[in-house]
FIGUSE-757681 format. One record per atom (N, C-alpha, C): residue number from 1; atom name; x, y, z. Coordinates in nm, 2 decimals. Example, Ala and Ser with C-alpha at 12.3 -4.5 7.8 and 13.67 -1.06 7.14 Angstrom:
BEGIN
1; N; 1.32; -0.57; 0.78
1; CA; 1.23; -0.45; 0.78
1; C; 1.32; -0.33; 0.78
2; N; 1.28; -0.22; 0.71
2; CA; 1.37; -0.11; 0.71
2; C; 1.29; 0.00; 0.79
This chain:
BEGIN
1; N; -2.43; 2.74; 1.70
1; CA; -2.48; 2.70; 1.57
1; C; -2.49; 2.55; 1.56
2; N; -2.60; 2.51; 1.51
2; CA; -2.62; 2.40; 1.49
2; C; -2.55; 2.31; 1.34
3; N; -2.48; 2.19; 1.39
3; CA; -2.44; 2.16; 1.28
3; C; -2.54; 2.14; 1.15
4; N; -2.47; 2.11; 1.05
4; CA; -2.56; 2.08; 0.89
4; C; -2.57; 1.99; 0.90
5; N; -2.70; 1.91; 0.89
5; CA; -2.72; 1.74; 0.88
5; C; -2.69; 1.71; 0.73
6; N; -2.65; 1.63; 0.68
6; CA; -2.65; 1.55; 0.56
6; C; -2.55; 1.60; 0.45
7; N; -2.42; 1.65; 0.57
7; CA; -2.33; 1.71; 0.46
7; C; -2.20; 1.67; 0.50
8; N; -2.07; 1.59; 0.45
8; CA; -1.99; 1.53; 0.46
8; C; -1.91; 1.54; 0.36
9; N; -1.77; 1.60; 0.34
9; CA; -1.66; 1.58; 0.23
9; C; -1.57; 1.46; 0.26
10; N; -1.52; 1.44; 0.17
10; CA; -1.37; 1.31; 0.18
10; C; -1.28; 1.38; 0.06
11; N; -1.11; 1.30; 0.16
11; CA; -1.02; 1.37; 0.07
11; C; -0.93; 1.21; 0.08
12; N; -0.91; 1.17; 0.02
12; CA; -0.80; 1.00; -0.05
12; C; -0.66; 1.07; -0.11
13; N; -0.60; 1.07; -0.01
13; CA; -0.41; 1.04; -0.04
13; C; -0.40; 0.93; -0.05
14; N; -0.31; 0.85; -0.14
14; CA; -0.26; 0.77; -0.15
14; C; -0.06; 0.81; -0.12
15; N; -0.01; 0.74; 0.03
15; CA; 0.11; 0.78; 0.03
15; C; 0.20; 0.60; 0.04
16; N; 0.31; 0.60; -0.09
16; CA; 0.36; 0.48; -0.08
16; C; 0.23; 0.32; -0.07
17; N; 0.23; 0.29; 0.05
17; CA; 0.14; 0.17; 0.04
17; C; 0.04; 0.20; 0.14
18; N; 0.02; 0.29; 0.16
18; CA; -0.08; 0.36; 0.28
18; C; -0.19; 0.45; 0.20
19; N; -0.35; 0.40; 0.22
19; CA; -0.39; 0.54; 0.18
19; C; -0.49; 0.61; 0.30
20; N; -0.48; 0.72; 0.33
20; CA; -0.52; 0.79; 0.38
20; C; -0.65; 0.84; 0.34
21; N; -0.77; 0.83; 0.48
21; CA; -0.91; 0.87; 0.40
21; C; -0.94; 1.00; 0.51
22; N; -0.99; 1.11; 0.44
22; CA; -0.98; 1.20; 0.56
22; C; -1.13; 1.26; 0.54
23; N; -1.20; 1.25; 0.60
23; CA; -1.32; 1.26; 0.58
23; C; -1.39; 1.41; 0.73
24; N; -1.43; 1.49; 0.66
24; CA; -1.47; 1.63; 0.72
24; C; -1.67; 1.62; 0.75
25; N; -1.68; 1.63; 0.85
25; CA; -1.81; 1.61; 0.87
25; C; -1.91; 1.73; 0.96
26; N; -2.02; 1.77; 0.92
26; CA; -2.08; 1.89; 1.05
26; C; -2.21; 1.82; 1.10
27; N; -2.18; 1.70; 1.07
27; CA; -2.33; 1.63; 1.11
27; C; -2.28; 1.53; 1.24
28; N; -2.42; 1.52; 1.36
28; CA; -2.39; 1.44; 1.48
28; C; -2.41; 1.28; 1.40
29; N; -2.31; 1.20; 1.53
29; CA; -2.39; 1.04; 1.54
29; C; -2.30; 0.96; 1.43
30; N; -2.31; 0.90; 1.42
30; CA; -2.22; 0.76; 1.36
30; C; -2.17; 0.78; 1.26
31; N; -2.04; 0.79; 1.24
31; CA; -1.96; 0.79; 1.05
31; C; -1.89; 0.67; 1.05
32; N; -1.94; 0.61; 0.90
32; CA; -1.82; 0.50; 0.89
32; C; -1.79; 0.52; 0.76
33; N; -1.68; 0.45; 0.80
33; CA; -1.56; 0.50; 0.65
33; C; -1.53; 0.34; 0.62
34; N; -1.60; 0.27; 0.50
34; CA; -1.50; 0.10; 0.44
34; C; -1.47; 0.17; 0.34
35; N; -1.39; 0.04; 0.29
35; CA; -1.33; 0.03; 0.20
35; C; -1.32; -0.16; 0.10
36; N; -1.40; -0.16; 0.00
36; CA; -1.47; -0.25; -0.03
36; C; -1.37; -0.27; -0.17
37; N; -1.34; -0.44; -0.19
37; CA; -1.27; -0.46; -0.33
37; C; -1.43; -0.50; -0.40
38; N; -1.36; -0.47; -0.55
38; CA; -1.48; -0.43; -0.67
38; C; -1.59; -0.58; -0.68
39; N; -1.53; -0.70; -0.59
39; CA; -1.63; -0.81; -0.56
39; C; -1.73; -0.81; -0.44
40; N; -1.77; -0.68; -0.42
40; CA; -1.77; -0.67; -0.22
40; C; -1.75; -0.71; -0.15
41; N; -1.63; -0.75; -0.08
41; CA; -1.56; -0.80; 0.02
41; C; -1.46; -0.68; 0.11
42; N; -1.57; -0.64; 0.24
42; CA; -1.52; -0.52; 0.30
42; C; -1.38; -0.56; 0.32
43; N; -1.28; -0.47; 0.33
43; CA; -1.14; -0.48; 0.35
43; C; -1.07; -0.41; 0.52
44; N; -1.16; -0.32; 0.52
44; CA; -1.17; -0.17; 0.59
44; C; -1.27; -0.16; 0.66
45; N; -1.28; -0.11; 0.78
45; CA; -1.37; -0.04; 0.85
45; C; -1.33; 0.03; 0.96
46; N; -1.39; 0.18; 0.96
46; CA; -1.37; 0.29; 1.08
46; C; -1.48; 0.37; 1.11
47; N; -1.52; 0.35; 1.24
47; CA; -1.67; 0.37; 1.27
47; C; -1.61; 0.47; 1.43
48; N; -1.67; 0.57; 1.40
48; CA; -1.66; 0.70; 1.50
48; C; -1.78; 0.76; 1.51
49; N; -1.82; 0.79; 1.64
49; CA; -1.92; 0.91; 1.69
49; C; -1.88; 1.02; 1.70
50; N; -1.99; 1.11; 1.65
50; CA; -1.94; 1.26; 1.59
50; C; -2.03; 1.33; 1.70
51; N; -1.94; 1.41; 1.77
51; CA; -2.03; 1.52; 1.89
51; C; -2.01; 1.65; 1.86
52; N; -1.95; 1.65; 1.73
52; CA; -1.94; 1.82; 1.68
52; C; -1.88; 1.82; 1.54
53; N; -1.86; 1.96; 1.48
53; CA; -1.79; 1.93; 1.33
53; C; -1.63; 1.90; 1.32
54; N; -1.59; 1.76; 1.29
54; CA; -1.48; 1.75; 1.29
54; C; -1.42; 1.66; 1.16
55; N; -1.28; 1.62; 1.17
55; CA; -1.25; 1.53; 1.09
55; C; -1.19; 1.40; 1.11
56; N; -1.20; 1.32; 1.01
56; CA; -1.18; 1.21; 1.07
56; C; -1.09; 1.12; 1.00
57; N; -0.98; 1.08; 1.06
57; CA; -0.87; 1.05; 0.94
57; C; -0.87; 0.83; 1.00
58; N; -0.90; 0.80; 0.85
58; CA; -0.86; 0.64; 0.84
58; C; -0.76; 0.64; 0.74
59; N; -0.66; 0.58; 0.83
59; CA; -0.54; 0.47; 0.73
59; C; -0.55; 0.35; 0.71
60; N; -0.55; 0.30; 0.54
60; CA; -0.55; 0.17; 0.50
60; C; -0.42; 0.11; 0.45
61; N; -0.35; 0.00; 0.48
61; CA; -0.26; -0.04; 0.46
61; C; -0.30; -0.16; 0.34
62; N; -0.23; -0.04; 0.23
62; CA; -0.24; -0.17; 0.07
62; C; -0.16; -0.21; 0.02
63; N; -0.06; -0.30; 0.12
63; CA; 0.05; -0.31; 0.08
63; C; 0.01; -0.46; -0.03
64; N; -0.09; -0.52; 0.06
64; CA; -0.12; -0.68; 0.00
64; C; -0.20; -0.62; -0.11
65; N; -0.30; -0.51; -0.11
65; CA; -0.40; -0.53; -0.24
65; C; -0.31; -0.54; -0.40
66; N; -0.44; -0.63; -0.46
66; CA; -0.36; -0.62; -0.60
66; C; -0.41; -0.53; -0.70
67; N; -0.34; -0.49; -0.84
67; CA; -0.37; -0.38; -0.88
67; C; -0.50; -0.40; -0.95
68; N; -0.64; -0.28; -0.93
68; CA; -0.76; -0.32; -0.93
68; C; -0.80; -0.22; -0.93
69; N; -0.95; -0.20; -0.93
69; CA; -1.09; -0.11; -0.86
69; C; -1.10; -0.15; -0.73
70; N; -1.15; -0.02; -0.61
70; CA; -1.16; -0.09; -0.50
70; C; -1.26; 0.04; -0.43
71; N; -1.37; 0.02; -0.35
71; CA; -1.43; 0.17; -0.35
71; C; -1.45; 0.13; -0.18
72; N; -1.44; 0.31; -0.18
72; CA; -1.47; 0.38; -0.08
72; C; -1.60; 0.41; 0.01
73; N; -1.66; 0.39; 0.10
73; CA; -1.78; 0.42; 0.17
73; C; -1.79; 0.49; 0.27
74; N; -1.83; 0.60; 0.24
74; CA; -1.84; 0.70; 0.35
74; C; -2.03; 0.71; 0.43
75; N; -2.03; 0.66; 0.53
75; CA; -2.15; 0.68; 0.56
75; C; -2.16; 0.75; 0.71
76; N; -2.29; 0.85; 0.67
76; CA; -2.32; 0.89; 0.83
76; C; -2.46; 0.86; 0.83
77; N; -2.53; 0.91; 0.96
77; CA; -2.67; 0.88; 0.98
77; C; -2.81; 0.89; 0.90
78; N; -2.73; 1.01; 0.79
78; CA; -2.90; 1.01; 0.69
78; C; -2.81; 1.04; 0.53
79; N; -2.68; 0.99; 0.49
79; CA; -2.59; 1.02; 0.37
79; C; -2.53; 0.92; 0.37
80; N; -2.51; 0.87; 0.24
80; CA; -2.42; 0.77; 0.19
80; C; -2.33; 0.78; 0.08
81; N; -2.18; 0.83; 0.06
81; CA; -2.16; 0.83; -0.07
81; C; -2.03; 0.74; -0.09
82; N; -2.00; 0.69; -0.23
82; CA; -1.93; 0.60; -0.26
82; C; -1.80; 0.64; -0.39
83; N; -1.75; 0.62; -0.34
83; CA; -1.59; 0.63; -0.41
83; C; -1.52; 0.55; -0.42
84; N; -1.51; 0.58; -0.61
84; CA; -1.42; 0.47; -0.66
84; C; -1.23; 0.50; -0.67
85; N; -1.16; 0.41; -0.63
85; CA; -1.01; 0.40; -0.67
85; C; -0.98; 0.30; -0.72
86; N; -0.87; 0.33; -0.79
86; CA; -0.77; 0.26; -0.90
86; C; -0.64; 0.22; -0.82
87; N; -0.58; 0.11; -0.80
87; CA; -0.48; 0.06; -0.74
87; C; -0.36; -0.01; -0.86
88; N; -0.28; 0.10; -0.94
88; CA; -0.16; 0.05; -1.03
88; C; -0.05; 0.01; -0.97
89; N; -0.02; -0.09; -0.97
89; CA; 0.13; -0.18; -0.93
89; C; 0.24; -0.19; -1.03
């Protein structure tokens, strides 16, 4: 079976000062996962080739961020989507 092009979930734990981005994909070819503070200044970046449906787990260490907006970018070869988080200290 051929995978689904242009279809991708994400799941954001936040554990202690760690957040976990776990992003589930059925599409071939390049995923990247940033992570951008609300001035765009990328913080984050995890860039993997996809040879089948799998998942794909980024850990971000936010021990330094301060408490804010900060968003999420999940992109593959023909999808883009963006996700906002809240950082309370």
């Amino acid at each position: 079976m051929e995978p689904t092009v242009g279809n991708f979930g994400l799941v954001v734990t936040i554990h202690g000062n760690q957040i976990e981005i776990v992003a589930e994909t059925r599409e071939r070819g390049k995923f990247d996962i940033e992570f951008y503070s609300l001035q765009g200044q990328k913080l984050h970046t995890s860039s993997q080739t996809i040879n089948e449906e799998q998942y794909i787990i980024s850990n971000v260490d936010i021990t330094n961020f301060a408490t804010g907006s900060y968003f999420i970018v999940a992109k593959s070869a023909t999808m883009q989507k963006t996700y906002q988080i809240n950082i309370i200290r």
